[in-house]
Structure formats: structure tokens, C-alpha cells
N, CA, C and O atoms as a Tripos MOL2 file, in Angstrom:
@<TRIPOS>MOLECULE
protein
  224   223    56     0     0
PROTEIN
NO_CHARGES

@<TRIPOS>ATOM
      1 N          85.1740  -29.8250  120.5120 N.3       1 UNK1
      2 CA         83.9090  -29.7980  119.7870 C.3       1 UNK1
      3 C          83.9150  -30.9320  118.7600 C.2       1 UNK1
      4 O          84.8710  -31.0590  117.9950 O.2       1 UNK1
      5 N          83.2170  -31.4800  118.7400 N.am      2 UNK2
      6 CA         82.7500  -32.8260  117.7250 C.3       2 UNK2
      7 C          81.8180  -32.3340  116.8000 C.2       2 UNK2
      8 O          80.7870  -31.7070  117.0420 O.2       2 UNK2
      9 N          82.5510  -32.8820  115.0800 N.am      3 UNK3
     10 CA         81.7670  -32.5570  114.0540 C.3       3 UNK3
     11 C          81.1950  -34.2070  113.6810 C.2       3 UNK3
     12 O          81.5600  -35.3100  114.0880 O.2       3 UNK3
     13 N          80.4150  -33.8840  112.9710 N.am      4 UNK4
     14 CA         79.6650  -35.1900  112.2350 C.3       4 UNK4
     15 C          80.4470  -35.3440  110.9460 C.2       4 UNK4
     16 O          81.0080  -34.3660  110.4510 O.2       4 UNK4
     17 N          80.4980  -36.4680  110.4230 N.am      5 UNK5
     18 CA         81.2900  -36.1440  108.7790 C.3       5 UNK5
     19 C          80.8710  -35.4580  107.9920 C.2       5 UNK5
     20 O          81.6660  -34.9960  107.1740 O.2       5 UNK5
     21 N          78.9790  -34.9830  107.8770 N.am      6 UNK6
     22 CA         78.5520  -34.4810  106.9320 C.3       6 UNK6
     23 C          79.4810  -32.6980  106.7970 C.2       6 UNK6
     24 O          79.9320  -32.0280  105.8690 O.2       6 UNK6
     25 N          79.3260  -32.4620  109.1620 N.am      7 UNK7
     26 CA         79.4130  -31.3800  108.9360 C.3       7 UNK7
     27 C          81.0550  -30.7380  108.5480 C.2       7 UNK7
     28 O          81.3070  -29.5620  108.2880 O.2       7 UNK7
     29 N          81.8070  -31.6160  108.5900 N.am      8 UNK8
     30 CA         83.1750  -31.7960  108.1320 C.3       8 UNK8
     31 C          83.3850  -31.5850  106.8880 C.2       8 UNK8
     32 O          84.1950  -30.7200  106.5550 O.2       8 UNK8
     33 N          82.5540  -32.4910  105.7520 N.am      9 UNK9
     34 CA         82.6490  -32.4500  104.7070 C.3       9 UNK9
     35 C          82.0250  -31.2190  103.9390 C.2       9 UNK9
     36 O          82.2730  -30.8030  102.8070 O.2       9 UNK9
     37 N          81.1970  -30.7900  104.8340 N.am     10 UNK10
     38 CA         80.6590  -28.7610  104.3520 C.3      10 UNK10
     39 C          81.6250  -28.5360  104.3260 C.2      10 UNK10
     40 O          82.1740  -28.3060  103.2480 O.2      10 UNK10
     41 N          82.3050  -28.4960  105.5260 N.am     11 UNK11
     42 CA         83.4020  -27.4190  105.9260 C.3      11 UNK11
     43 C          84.8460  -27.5410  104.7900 C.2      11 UNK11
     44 O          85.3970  -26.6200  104.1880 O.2      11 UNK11
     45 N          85.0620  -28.4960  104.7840 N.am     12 UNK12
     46 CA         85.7560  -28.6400  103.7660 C.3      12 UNK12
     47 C          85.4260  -28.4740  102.1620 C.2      12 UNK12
     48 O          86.2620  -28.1650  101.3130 O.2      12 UNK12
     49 N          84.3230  -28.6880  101.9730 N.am     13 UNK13
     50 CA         83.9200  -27.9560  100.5090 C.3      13 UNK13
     51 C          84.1280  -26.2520  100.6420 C.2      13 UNK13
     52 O          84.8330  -25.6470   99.8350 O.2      13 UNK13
     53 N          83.5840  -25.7290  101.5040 N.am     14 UNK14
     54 CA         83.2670  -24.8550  101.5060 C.3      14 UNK14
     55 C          84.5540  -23.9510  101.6530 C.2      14 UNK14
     56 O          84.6640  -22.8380  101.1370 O.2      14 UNK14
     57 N          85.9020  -24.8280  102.7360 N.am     15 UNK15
     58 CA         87.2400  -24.4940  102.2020 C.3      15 UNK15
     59 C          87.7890  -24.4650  100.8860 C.2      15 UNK15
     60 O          88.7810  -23.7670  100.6810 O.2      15 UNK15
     61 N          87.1990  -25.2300   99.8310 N.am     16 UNK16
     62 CA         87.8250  -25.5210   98.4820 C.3      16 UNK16
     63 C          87.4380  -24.4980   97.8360 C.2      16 UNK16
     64 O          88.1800  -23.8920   97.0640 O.2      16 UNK16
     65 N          86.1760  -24.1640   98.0790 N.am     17 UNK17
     66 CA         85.1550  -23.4590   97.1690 C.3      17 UNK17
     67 C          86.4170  -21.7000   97.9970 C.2      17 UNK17
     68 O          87.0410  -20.9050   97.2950 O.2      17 UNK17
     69 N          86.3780  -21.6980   98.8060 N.am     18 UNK18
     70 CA         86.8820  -20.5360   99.4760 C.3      18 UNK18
     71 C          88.4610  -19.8120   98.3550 C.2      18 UNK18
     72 O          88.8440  -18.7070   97.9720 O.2      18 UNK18
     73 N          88.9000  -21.2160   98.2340 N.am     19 UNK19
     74 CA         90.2290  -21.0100   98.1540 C.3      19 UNK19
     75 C          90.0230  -20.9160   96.4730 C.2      19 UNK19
     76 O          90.8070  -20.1130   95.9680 O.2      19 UNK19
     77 N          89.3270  -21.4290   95.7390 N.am     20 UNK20
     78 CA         89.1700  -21.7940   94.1810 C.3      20 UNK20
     79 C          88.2200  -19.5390   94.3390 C.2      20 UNK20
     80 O          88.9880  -18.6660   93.9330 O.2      20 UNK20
     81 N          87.5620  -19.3050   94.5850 N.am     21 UNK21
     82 CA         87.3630  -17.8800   94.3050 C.3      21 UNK21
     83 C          88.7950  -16.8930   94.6490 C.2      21 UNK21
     84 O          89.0600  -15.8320   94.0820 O.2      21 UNK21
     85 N          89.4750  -17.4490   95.5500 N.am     22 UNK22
     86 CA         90.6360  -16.4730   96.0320 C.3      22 UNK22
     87 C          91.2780  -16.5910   94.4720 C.2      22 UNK22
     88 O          91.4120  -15.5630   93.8080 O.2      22 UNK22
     89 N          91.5510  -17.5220   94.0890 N.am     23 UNK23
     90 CA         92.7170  -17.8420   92.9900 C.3      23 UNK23
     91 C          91.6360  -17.0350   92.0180 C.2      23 UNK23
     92 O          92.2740  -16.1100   91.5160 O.2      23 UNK23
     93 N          90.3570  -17.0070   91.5790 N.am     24 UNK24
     94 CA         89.6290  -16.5030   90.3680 C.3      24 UNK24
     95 C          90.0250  -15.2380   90.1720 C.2      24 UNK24
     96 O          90.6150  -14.7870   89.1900 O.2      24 UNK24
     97 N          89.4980  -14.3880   91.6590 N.am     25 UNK25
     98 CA         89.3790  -13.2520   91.6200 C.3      25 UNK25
     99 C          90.8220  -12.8590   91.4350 C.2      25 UNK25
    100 O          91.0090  -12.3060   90.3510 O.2      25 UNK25
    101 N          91.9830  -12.9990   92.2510 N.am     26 UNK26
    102 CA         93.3460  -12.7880   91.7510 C.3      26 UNK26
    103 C          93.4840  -12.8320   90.3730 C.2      26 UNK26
    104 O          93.7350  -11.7150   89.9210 O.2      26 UNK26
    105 N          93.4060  -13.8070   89.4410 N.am     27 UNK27
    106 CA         93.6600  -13.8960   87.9530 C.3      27 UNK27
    107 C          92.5580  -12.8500   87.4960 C.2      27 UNK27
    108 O          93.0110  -12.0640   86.6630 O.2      27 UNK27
    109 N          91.3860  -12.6620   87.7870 N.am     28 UNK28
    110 CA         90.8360  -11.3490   87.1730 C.3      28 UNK28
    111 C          91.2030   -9.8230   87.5540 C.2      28 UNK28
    112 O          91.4130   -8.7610   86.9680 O.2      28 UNK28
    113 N          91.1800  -10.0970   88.2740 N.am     29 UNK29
    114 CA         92.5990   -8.7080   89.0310 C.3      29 UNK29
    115 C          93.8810   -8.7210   87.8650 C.2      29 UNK29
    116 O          94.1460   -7.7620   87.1400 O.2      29 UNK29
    117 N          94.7260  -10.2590   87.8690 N.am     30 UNK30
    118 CA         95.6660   -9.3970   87.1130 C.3      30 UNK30
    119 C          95.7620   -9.3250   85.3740 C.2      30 UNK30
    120 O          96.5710   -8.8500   84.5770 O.2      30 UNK30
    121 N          94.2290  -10.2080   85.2520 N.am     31 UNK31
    122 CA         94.0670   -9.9780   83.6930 C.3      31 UNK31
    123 C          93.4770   -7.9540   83.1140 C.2      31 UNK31
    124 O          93.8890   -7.3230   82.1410 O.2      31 UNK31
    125 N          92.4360   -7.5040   84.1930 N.am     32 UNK32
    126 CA         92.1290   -6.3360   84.7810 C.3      32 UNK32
    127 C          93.6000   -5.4450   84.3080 C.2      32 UNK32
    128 O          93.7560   -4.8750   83.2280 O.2      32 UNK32
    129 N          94.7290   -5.5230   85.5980 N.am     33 UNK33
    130 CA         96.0970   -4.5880   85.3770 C.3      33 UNK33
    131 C          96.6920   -4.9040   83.8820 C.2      33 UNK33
    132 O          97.3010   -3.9520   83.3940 O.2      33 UNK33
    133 N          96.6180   -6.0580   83.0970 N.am     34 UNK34
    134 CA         96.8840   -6.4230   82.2280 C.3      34 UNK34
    135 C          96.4690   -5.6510   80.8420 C.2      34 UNK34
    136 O          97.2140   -5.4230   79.8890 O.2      34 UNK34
    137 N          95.0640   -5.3030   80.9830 N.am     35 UNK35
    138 CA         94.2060   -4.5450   80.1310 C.3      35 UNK35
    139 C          94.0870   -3.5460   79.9100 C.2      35 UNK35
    140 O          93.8080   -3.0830   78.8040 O.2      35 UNK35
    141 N          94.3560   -2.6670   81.3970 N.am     36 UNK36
    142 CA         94.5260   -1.5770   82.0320 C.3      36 UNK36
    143 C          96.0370   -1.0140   81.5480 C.2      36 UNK36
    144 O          95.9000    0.1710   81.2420 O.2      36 UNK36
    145 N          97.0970   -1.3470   81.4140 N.am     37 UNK37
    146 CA         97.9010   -1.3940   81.0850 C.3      37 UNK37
    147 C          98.0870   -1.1170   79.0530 C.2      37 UNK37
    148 O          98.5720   -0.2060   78.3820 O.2      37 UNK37
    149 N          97.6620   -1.9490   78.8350 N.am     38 UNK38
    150 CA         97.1610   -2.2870   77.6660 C.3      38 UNK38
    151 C          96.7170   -0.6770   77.0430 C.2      38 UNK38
    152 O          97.3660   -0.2550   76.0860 O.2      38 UNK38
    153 N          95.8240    0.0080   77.5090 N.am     39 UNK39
    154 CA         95.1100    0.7620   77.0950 C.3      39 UNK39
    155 C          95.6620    1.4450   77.3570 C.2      39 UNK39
    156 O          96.0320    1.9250   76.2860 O.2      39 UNK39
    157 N          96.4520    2.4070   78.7190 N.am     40 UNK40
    158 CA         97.4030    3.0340   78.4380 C.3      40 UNK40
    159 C          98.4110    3.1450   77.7120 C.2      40 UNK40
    160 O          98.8880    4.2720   77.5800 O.2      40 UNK40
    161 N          98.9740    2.1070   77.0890 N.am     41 UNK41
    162 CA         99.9950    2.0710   75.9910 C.3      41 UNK41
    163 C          99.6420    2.4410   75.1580 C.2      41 UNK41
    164 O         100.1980    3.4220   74.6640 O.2      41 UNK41
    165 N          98.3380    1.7610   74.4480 N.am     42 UNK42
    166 CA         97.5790    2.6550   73.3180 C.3      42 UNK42
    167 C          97.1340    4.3160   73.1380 C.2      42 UNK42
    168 O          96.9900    5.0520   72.1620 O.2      42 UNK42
    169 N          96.9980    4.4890   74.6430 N.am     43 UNK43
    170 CA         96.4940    5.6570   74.7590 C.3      43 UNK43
    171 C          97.4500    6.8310   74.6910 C.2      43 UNK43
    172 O          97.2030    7.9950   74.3780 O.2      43 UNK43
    173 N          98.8210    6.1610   75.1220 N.am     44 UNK44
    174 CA        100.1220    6.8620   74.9180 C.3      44 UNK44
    175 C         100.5080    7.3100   73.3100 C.2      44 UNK44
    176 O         100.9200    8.3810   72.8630 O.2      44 UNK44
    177 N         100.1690    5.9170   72.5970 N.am     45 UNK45
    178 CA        100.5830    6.0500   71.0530 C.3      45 UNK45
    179 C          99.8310    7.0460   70.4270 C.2      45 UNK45
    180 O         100.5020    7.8670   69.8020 O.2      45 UNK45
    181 N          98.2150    7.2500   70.4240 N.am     46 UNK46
    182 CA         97.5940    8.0980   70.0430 C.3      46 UNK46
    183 C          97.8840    9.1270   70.3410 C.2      46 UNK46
    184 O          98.0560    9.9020   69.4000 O.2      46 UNK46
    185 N          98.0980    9.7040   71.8210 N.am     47 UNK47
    186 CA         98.8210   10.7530   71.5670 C.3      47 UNK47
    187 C          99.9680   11.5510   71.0390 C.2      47 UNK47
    188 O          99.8910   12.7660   70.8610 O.2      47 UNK47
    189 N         101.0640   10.8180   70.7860 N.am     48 UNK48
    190 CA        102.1130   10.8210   70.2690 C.3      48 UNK48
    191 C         101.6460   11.1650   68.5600 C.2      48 UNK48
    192 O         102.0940   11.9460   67.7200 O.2      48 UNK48
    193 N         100.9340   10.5230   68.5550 N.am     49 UNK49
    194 CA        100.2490   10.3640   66.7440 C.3      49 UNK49
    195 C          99.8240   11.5000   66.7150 C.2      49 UNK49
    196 O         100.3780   12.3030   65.9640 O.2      49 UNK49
    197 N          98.9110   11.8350   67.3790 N.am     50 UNK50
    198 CA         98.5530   13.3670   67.5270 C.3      50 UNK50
    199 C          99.3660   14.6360   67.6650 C.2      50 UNK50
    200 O          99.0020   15.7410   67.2610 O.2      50 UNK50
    201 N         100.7220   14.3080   68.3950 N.am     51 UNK51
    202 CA        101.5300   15.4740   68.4920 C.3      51 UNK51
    203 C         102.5810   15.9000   67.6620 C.2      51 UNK51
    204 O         103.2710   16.9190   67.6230 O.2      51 UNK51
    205 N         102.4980   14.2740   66.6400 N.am     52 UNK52
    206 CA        103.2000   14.4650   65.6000 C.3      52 UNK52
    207 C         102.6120   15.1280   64.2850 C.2      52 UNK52
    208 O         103.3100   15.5730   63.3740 O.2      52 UNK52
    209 N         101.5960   15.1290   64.3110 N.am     53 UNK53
    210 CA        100.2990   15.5750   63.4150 C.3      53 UNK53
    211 C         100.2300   16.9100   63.7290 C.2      53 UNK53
    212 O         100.5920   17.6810   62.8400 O.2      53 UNK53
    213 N          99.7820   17.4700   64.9730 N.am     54 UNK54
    214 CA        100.1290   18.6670   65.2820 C.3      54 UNK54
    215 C         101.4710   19.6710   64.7590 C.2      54 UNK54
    216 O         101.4890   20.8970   64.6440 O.2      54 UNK54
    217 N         102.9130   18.3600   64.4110 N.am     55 UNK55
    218 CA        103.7080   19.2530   64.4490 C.3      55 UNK55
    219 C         103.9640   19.4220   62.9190 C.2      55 UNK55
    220 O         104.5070   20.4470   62.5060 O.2      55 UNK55
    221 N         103.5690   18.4030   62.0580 N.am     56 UNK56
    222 CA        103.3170   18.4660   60.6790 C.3      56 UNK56
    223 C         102.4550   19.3480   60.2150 C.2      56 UNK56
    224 O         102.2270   19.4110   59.0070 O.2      56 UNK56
@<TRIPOS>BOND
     1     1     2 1
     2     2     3 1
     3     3     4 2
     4     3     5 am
     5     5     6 1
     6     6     7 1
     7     7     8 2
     8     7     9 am
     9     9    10 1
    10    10    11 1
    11    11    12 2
    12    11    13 am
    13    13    14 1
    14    14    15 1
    15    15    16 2
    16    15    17 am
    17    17    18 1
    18    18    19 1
    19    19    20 2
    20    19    21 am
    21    21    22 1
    22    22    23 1
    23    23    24 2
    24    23    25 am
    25    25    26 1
    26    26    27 1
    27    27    28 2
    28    27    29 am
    29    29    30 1
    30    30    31 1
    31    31    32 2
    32    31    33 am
    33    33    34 1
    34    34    35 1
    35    35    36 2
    36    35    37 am
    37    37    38 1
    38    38    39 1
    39    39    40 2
    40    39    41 am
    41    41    42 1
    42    42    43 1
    43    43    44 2
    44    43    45 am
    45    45    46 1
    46    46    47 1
    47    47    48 2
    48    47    49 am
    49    49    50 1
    50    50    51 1
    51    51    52 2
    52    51    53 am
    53    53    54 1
    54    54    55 1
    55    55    56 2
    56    55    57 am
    57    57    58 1
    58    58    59 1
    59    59    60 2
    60    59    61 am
    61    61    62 1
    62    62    63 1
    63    63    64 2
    64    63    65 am
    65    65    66 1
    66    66    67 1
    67    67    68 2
    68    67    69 am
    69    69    70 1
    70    70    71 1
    71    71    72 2
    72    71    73 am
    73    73    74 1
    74    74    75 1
    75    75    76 2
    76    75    77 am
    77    77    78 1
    78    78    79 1
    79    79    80 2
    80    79    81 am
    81    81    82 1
    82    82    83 1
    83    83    84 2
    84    83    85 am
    85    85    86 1
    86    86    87 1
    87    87    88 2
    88    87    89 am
    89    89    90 1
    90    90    91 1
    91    91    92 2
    92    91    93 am
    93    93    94 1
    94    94    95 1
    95    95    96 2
    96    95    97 am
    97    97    98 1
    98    98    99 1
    99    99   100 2
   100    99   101 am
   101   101   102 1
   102   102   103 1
   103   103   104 2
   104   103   105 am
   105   105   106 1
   106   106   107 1
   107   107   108 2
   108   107   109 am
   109   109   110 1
   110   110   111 1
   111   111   112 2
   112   111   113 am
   113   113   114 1
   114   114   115 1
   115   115   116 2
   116   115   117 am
   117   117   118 1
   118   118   119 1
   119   119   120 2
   120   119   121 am
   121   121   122 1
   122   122   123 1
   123   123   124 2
   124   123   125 am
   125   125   126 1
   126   126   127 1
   127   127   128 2
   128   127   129 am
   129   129   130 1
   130   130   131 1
   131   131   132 2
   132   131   133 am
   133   133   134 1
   134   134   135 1
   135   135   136 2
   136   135   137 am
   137   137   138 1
   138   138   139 1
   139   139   140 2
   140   139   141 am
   141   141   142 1
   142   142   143 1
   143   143   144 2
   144   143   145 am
   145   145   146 1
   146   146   147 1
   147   147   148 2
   148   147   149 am
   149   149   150 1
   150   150   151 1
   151   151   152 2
   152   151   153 am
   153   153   154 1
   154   154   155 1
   155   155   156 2
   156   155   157 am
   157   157   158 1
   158   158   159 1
   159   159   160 2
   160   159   161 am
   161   161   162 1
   162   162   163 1
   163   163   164 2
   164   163   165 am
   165   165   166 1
   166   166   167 1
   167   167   168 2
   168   167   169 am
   169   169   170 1
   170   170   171 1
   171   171   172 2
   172   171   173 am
   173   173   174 1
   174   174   175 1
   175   175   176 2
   176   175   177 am
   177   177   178 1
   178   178   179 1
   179   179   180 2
   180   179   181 am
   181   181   182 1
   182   182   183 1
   183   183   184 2
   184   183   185 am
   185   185   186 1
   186   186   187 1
   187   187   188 2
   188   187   189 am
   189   189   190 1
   190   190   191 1
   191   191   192 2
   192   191   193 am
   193   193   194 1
   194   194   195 1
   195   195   196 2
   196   195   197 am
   197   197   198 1
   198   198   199 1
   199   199   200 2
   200   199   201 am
   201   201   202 1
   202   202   203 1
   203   203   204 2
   204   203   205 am
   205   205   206 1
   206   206   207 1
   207   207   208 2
   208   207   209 am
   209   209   210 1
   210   210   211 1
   211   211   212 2
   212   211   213 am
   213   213   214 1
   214   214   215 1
   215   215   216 2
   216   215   217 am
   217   217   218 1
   218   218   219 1
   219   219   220 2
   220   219   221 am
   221   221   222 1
   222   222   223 1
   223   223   224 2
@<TRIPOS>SUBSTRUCTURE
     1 UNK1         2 RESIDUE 1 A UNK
     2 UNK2         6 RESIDUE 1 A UNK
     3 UNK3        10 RESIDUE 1 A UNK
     4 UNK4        14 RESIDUE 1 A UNK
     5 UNK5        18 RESIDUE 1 A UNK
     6 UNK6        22 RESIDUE 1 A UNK
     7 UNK7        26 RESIDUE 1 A UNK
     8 UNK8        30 RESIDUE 1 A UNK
     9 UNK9        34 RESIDUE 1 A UNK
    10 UNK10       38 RESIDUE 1 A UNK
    11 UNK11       42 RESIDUE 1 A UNK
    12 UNK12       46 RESIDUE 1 A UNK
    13 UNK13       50 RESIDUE 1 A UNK
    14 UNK14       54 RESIDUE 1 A UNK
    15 UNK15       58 RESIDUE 1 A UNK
    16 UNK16       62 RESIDUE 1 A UNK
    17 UNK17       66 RESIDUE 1 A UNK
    18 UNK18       70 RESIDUE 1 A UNK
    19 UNK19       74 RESIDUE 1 A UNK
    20 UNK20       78 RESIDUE 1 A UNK
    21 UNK21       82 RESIDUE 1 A UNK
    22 UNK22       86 RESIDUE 1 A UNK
    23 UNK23       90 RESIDUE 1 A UNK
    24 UNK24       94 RESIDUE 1 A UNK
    25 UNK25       98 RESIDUE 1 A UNK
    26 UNK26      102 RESIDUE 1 A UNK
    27 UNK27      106 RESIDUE 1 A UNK
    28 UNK28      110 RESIDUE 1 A UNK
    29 UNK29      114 RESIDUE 1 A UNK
    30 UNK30      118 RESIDUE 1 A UNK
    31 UNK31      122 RESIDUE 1 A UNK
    32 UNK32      126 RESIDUE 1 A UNK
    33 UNK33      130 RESIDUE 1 A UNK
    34 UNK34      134 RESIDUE 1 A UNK
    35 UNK35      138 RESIDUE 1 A UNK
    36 UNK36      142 RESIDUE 1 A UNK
    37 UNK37      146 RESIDUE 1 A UNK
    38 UNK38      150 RESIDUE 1 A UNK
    39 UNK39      154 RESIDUE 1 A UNK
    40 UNK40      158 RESIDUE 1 A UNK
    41 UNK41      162 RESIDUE 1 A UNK
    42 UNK42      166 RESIDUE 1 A UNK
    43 UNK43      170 RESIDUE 1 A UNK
    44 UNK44      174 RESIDUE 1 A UNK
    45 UNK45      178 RESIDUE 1 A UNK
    46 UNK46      182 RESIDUE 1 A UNK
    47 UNK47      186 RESIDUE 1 A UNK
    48 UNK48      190 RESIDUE 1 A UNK
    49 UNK49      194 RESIDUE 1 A UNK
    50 UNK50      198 RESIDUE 1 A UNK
    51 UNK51      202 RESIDUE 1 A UNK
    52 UNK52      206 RESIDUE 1 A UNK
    53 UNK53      210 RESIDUE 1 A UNK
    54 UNK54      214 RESIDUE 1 A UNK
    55 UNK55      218 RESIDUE 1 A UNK
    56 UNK56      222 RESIDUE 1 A UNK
């Protein structure tokens, strides 16, 4: 099958563009577990704060 350059040069943007969202969405994914994470730790401390309060 024979491409034209234009239709080559889609195809290849459209590879870059492909591969530049793979990498986005990954880093928002692991900024996401990052946060997620985050808030459970906090959410751990408060309770702890609380059960110490409770025991006071």
C-alpha cells in the first residue's frame, strides 16, 4: 500500500500525539495514587488523634 507524504506525516503526528497522551495520562494516574495515598495517611492520623482523645 502506498502512502502520500501528507498521509504519512498524519500518521506520524498522530503517533506522537498517541504516545505524548499515554505518558500524560500515566503521570496523572500516578500523581492520582500519590494523593490517594496522601489522604489515607492523613486519614490514619486523625484517627489515631481521635482514639487518643477518646482514651483521655
Amino acid at each position: 500500500m502506498y502512502f502520500s507524504n501528507i498521509q504519512l506525516l498524519m500518521l506520524v503526528f498522530a503517533f506522537v500525539i498517541t504516545i505524548f497522551s499515554v505518558i500524560k495520562v500515566y503521570q496523572i494516574k500516578k500523581e492520582y495514587l500519590i494523593k490517594h495515598r496522601e489522604l489515607e495517611v492523613e486519614y490514619e492520623r486523625i484517627q489515631l488523634e481521635k482514639q487518643k482523645q477518646k482514651i483521655l
